[in-house]
PATORTI-468370 format. One record per residue (C-alpha): z, x, y. Coordinates in steps of 0.1 Angstrom, whole numbers, plus 5000, padded with zeros to 4 digits. Layout:
ZXY...
END
This chain:
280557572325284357632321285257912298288357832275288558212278288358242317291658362336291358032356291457822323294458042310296258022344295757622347296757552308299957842314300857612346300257282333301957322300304957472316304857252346305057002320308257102294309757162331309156782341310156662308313256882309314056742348313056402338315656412308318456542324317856362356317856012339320656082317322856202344321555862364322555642335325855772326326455782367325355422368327155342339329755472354329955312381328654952365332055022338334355122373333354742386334354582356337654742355338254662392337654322385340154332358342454492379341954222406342253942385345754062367347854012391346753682394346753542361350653722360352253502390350353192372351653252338354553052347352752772365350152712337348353012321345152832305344452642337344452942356342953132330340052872334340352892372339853282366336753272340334752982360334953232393333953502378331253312358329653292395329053602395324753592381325353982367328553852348327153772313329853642296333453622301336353562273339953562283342653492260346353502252348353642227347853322205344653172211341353242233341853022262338153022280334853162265331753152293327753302283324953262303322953262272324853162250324953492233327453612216329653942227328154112196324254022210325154122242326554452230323554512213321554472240323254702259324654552288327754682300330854572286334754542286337454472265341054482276344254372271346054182303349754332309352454162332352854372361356954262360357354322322354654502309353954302283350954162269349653852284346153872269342954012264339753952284336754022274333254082300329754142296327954262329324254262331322454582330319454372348319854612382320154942363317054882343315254792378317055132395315855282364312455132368311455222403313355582394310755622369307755482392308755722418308956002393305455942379303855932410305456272418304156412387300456282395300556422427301956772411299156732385296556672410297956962429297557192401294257092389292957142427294457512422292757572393290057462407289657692434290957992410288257882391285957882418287058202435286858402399283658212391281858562404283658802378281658572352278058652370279858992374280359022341276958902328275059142352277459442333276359282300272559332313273759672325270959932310272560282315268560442314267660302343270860192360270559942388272559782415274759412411273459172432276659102444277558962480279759202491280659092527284058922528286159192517288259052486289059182454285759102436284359172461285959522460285159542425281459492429281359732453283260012432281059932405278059992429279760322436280360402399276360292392275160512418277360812407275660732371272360732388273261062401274461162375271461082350269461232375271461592373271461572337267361502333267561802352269762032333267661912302264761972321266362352331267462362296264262302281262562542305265562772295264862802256261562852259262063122283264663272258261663222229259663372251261863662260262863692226259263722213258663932240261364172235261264132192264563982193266263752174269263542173271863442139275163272131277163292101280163062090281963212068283962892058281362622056278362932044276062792065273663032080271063032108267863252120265963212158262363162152261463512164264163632142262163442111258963622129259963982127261163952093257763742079259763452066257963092064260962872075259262562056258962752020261862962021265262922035267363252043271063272028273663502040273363712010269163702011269663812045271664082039269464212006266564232029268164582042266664932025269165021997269765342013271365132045273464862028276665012019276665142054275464752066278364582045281264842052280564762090280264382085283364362065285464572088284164372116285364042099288864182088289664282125287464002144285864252167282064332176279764572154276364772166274164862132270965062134269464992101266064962084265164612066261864482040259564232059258763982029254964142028256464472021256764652050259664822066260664732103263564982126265964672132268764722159272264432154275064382177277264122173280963992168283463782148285363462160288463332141288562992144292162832145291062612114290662942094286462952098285363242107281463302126279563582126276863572155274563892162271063942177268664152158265864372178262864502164263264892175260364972150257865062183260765162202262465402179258965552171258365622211262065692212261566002189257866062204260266122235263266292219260466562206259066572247262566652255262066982236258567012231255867062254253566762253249666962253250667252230253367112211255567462213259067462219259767392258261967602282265367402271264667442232263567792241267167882260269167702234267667902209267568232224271268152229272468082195270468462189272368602214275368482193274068602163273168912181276469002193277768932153275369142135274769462165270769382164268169382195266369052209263069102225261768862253258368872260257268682292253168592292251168442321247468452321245068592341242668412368244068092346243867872381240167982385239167862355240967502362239767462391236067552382235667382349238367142351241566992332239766912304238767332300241867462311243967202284241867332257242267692267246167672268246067502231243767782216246368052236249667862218247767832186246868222185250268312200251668122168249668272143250568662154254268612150256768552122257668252116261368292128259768402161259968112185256868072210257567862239255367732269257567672300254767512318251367572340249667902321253268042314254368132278257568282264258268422229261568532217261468772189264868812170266369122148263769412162265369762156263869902192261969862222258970012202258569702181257969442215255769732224253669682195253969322193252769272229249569502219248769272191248869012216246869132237244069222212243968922196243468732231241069002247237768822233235368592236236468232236233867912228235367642249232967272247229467462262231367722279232168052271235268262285237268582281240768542291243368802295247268792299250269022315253069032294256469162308258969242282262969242281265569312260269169242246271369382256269769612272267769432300270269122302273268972289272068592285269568372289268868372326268868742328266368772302264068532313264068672354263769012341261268982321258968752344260069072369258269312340255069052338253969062380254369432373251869452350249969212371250369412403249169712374245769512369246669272349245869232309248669502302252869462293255269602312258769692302261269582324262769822345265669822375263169942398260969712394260769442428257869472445256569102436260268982451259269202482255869012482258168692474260168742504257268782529256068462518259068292522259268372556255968282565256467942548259667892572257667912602254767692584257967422580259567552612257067532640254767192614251567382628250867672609248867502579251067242564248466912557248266632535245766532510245466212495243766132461243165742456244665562434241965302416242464952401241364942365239964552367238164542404237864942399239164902441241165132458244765012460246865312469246765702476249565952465249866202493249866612482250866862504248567162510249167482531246267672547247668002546246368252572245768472545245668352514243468072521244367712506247667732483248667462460252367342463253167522426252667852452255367732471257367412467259767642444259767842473261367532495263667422469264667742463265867842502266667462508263567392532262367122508264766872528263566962564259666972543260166652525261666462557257866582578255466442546257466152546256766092589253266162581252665962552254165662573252165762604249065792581249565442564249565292596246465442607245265322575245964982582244265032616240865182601240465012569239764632557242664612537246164752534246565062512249565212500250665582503252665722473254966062484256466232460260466282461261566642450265366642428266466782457265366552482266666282461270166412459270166432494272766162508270466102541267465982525267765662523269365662562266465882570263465672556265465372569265565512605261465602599260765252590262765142622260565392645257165302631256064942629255364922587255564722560257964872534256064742509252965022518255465272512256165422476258365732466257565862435260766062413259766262379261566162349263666412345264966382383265766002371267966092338270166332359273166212375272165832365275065662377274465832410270365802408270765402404272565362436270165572454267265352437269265032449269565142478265665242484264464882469266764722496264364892523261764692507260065012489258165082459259465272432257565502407258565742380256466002375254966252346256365962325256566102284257266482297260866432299264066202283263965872289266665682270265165312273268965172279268865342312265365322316266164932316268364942343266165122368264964912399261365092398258464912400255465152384255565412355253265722358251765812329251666202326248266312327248366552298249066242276246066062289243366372291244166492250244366082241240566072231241066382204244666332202246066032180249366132192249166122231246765822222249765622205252265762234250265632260249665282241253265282235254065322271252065082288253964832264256964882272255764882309254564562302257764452284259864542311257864422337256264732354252664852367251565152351249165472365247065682346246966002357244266252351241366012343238366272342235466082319234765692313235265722278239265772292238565492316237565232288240465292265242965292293241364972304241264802267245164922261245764702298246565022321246964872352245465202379243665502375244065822392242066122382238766362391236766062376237065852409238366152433240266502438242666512466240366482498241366502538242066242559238466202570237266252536239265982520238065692550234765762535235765712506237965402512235265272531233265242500235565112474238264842495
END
């Protein structure tokens, strides 16, 4: 069906109706110039005949005029095209012929050519008469005819020629129309091909295939963008997730239009019911403690006048009531249109800043006794040594380690010993003054600094106090126990001009009064230095243990126990040292020792060999692979050929990275961070484990913490032995194994003695156990029987 609308239609009409006024013009010019030619030519005749016929009628005029004048009219009345002929003289009309017997007038009319004119003597010029012809118009209007004829038939043929051209343009644009209709039909959801022959290459053709093209990009891209909405979907939940995870929450502010918008989680932490209440700006605001908002507003504002970022730590109202720890950063866009937004994400810090002060007080407290530690200790003793120096008074030092204190660990256990170090800081506490500062520096090692003493006599007396109010019986659980201490006292300025001095003199007076028998004090004294003699012999014994790697030096490994299958997964490898002598020595006898004359490199480097040797026997002699945890000393870890070294031990033995993990303490990890993260990089691109251990005994700042590639948190064992009586440790542990959890990491238990510690670790979702519940450190052979029992 022909569409009036078509290009084919338009072209045809355009050509037709211009071919058309062009004909019409032709036509009209062409037959007017014709005519007047004929015409022309028709008029020339007439006036050659009256040019003929003059001279003839002027020789005759003499002879007789109206007889030749007759003679004249009758000849040319032969003539069939000569209508009518009138010839007079100057008097009368002489001869009148018509074929018709019309009149000039009629014949004028009907538009036959005609002439008039006067008839001059040739001699005289004078008038001889008029004549008077009428010549038929009978071959023009023939000419005319067959002009006409031949004109029309020229037209038709043009006509036919350009309705068979629009024809075929309607034809060969017939396919934009099914082109077209299949676009109409086009459904952009599920995007489909034109059925379109595509084969002989012209422009439509072209066209189809380009819209092919242009359909498959959509295809394409349809497909891309299902899957960005897909990846976005999967997105946003992962950010609710995270968010719920983490307690944050998003907002945005527009400070033009006052609209205002909370994330879901951010609606969560603060209690709000989006569907009955809808947060404003101001509402929002109001919800922080009155004692925070001029500090909240004052930052805002001055965030908005400058258009720069803010970081708030504030406390808000939930809408039940309570009071959450909320941590905001944010910043201000200016718009161009004058708008200003205000987006920020709010944290929940409530569980964090609690920990976070838990392990601000750890910094500076010890964990089991709660006394000051050794860096609150120095820092105070010296802000007294400034005081000291003002006022011209004495500070006493009193150095206290007790007696057979290892015996009584080993033989009656953690649990004992823990108690037995509490009751110790407890008494300590109560037999000083108040501004006396008692301090545990770690193991069975006290310190007490006692300001503003007039002389040496008073630390004398003190330290007998001391000494009588520990010397008696102690009821410990179902055992009994008398304990004893040395005490090795120092003084300013006396003994020592700072902190260091103080603290290595008096330790120098205490392993006097041990050498004296222990359960006595000693006053420091210059002589004093047999215990550094004693010192230096076993030094040099332990360099040819390191030395010669035959004289002692063996590892023990204590399994490391998951809490679900209660399987062995792991073993953290201890060294021992057989001493020829002194029988079995723990490494607190002499890993300060090797850090102190540097072998703890050229020691660290030979545990680390046989812990990968042992793993691979391991794999050898067991069912399944178990992996060996060695412990990395600060100075080890600040060595720059570690990671070079462990890389070239991997190379030489045939394991699996993954069975090796190094374990750092935390307060090796908060020193030197910048520094520490490279190395810990650079260890997890060897494919090892990471594991920080005695974690809650030091500083951990969670920022960094965050940023730490470890994989496993160790939680410090006098946390998790004092968390059954201890609400405390109980909540630091709990707190912990959160925040493991949040940020992804596997946490150990360490010291897990009874099963009452194993159920609560398990119900707060520890992850392995490690502890005298399962096993102590055992020998190689020892601990193949014991994996043999529990893969």
């Amino acid at each position: 069906m022909i569409n009036i609308h078509s290009i084919s239609f338009k072209f045809s009409g355009w050509m037709l109706g211009a071919s058309l006024l062009f004909l019409i013009l032709i036509t009209t010019l062409t037959s007017q110039l014709i005519s007047e030619q004929y015409e022309s030519i028709e008029q020339g005749k007439l006036e050659a005949i009256v040019e003929n016929i003059t001279p003839t009628l002027s020789l005759n005029i003499s002879y007789d005029f109206d007889k030749a004048t007759e003679e004249m009219a009758e000849n040319l009345y032969k003539n069939p095209l000569i209508l009518f002929v009138s010839i007079r003289n100057v008097e009368k009309e002489i001869v009148t012929r018509s074929q018709d017997k019309k009149t000039f007038s009629e014949y004028k009319n009907l538009k036959h050519f005609t002439l008039e004119k006067k008839l001059s003597d040739p001699l005289s010029s004078s008038t001889i008469g008029t004549i008077t012809l009428v010549y038929s118009r009978t071959l023009f209007d023939q000419m005319m005819s067959r002009y006409y004829q031949q004109l029309t038939l020229v037209i038709s043929f043009y006509l036919l020629f350009l309705a068979l051209m629009g024809f075929l343009l309607h034809r060969a644009t017939l396919p934009l129309s099914h082109l077209a209709k299949q676009m109409l039909s086009f459904d952009p959801v599920n995007p489909k091909h034109f059925d379109f022959d595509t084969h002989d290459k012209s422009e439509i053709s072209l066209i189809a295939m380009a819209s092919n093209t242009m359909i498959e990009s959509i295809r394409s891209y349809l497909v891309k963008l299902d899957t960005l909405k897909h990846n976005l979907i999967q997105r946003e939940t992962h950010l609710n997730d995270a968010q719920k995870m983490a307690h944050v929450g998003s907002w945005e502010y527009n400070t033009e239009t006052k609209h205002f918008e909370m994330s879901q989680e951010l609606l969560r932490i603060f209690g709000i019911n989006s569907r009955n209440h809808k947060p404003h700006w101001e509402t929002f605001l109001d919800y922080t403690v009155k004692e925070n908002r001029a500090y909240l507003h004052a930052t805002l504002d001055e965030a908005i006048i400058k258009g720069s970022r803010f970081n708030l730590q504030y406390r808000c109202y939930k809408m039940n009531g309570d009071i959450v720890d909320i941590h905001t950063q944010g910043k201000v866009r200016k718009k161009n249109d004058a708008a200003t937004k205000i987006t920020g994400v709010s944290m929940d810090v409530t569980e964090q800043h609690h920990a976070q002060q838990m392990i601000e007080k750890l910094a500076y407290y010890d964990s089991l006794t709660h006394l000051p530690n050794r860096v609150l200790f120095k820092d105070r003793l010296d802000k007294a040594i400034s005081a000291s120096k003002r006022n011209n008074d004495l500070i006493g030092v009193l150095f206290i380690d007790l007696d057979h204190f290892k015996m009584i660990n080993d033989s009656l256990g953690h649990l004992v010993g823990d108690e037995l170090l509490k009751y110790i800081a407890n008494t300590l506490v109560d037999s000083l003054r108040k501004k006396d500062t008692v301090s545990r520096l770690g193991g069975d090692e006290f310190t007490i600094m006692i300001p503003s003493i007039d002389s040496i006599d008073d630390l004398k007396h003190i330290s007998k106090k001391l000494l009588s109010n520990l010397n008696k019986r102690l009821s410990i659980g179902k055992h009994e126990l008398y304990i004893s201490m040395s005490i090795g006292i120092a003084c300013y300025p006396d003994h020592g001009l700072n902190t260091d001095e103080l603290l290595k003199n008096s330790d120098t007076a205490m392993y006097k009064a041990k050498e004296l028998g222990r359960n006595n004090f000693q006053v420091y004294q210059t002589q004093m230095g047999s215990h550094l003699t004693k010192q230096l012999g076993l030094e040099q014994e332990f360099r040819k243990a390191v030395s010669t790697q035959d004289r002692g030096l063996k590892l023990y490994y204590q399994p490391k126990i998951d809490f679900k299958s209660l399987k062995i997964t792991g073993a953290e490898a201890l060294i021992r040292w057989e001493h020829p002598t002194q029988g079995l020595l723990f490494p607190d006898s002499f890993i300060p020792l090797a850090e102190s004359t540097g072998l703890i490199l050229d020691l660290g480097t030979w545990i680390i060999e046989e812990g990968i040797q042992q793993a691979l026997r391991w794999e050898k002699q067991c069912k399944a692979p178990i992996q060996i945890s060695i412990n990395l000393s600060a100075r080890q870890f600040q060595d720059a050929n570690l990671v070079p070294q462990i890389s070239a031990l991997i190379e030489k033995y045939p394991i699996n990275p993954a069975l090796l993990e190094f374990e750092i303490t935390e307060s090796i990890s908060m020193n030197n961070i910048a520094e520490n993260l490279i190395v810990m990089g650079e260890l997890k691109a060897l494919g090892v484990a990471l594991a920080i251990d005695d974690f809650g005994t030091g500083y951990s700042s969670l920022s960094y913490l965050k940023q730490f590639p470890v994989d496993t948190l160790k939680i410090d064992k006098s946390f998790v032995m004092d968390m059954l009586d201890d609400n405390d440790d109980k909540v630091i542990v709990s707190t912990i194994i959160s925040m493991a959890k949040a940020l992804g990491l596997k946490t150990v238990a360490e010291g897990v003695e009874t099963e009452e510690h194993q159920e609560l670790l398990q119900e707060l979702e520890c992850n392995t156990a490690q502890g005298y519940l399962y096993a102590k450190a055992l020998e190689e052979k020892a601990f193949l029987e014991f994996a043999a029992k529990h893969i």
